[in-house]
N, C-alpha and C positions, 0 to 999 in steps of 0.2 A: 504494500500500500504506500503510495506517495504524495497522497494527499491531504493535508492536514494542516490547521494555523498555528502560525506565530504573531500571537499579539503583544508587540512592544507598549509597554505602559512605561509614563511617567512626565512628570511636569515638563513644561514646554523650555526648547533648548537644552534637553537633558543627552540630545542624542540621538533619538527613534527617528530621524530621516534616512540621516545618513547610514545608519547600519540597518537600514530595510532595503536602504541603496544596494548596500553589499551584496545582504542577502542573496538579492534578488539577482546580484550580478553571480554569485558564482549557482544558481539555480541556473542561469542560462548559460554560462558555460559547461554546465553539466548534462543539455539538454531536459532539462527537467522543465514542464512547465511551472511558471510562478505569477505570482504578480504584486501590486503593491498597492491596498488602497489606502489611502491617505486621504481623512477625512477633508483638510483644506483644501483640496483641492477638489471632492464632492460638492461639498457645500458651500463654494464660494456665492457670496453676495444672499446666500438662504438664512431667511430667518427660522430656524427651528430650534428648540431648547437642547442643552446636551445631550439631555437621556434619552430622546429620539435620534439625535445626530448618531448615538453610540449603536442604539440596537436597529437603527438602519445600516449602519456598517457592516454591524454583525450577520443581520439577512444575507446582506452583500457577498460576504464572505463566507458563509453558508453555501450560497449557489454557485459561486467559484468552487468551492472545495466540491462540491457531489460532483462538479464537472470536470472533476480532475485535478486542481491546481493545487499546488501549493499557494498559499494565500498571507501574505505579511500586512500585520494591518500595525502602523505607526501610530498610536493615538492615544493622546493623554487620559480619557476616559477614566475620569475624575472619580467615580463614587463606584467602588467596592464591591456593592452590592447588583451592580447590573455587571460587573465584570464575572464575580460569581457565577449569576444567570446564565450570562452566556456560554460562560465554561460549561454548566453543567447543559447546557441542551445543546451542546455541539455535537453536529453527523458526526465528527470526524475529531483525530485526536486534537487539543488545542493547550500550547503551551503559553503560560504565562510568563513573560520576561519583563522583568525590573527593572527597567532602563534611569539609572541614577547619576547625580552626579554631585561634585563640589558645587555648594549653594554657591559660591564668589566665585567662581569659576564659572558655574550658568550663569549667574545674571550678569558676567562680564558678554556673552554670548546673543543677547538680548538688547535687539537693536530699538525696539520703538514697544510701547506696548498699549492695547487698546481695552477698551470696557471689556471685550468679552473673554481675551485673556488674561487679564485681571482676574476677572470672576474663574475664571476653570481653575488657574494656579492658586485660588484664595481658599475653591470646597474639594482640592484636591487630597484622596484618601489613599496613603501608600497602601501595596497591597499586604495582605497578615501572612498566605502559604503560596509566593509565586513560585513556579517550578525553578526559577534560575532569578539572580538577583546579578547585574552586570553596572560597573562604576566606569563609566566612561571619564573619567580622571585620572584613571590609574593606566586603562588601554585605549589605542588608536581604534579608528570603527571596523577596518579590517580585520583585527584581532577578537574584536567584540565577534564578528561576524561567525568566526571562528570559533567563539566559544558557543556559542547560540549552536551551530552546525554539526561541534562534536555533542552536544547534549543531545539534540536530535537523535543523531545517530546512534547514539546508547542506547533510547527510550521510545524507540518505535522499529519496528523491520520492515525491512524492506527497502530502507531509505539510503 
């Protein structure tokens, strides 16, 4: 089976672009299919609340994964309790990854910031049992990507 998410959590600038970038690049060098939704870039200019933005995602990423893909979803996806949820009603296996970083080091990272992320980084709830917890302070996002990839590879076959 090679189907299955990785959803990067954690406050905004922590990381989760750029090592869903990776991700997603050594999936296609592997010919594996993959792909990468990133909420901002769904929901530009849409006004919808978080907790819809999230479990629209999660749909999303539902319907990619039964269609085969590997699925990286980068998204801060603030409150716990619908990260839960969705873990627990996923087709397919769904790893949680802690995407953390040095607080002065993110918000050195953080070029402008607006009401709505304001508000996400203010009711954001780290997660209590994510499968893997990764400091991108301490590693480069390649490396990150790396660790994400051999966890994988531990914790599912086929992959």
């Amino acid at each position: 089976m090679n189907n299955y998410i990785i959803w990067l959590v954690g406050k905004r600038k922590a990381g989760k672009s750029t090592i869903a970038k990776e991700l997603n690049k050594y999936f296609i060098e592997k010919s594996l299919p993959s792909i990468v939704l990133e909420g901002r870039d769904i929901f530009k200019n849409v006004n919808i609340q978080v907790q819809e933005r999230i479990k629209i995602l999660a749909n999303t990423a539902f319907l990619f994964s039964k269609l085969g893909y590997i699925v990286i979803v980068p998204a801060v996806s603030p409150k716990k309790s619908i990260r839960e949820m969705i873990k627990k009603i996923s087709p397919v296996p769904f790893f949680e990854i802690f995407i953390t970083c040095d607080e002065k080091i993110r918000k050195k990272r953080i070029k402008s910031s607006d009401y709505f992320q304001l508000y996400v980084d203010k009711i954001f709830e780290e997660p209590v049992n994510p499968d893997l917890v990764i400091d991108t302070s301490l590693h480069k996002a390649n490396e990150c990507a790396k660790i994400i990839i051999d966890y994988v590879n531990k914790n599912i076959q086929g992959v």
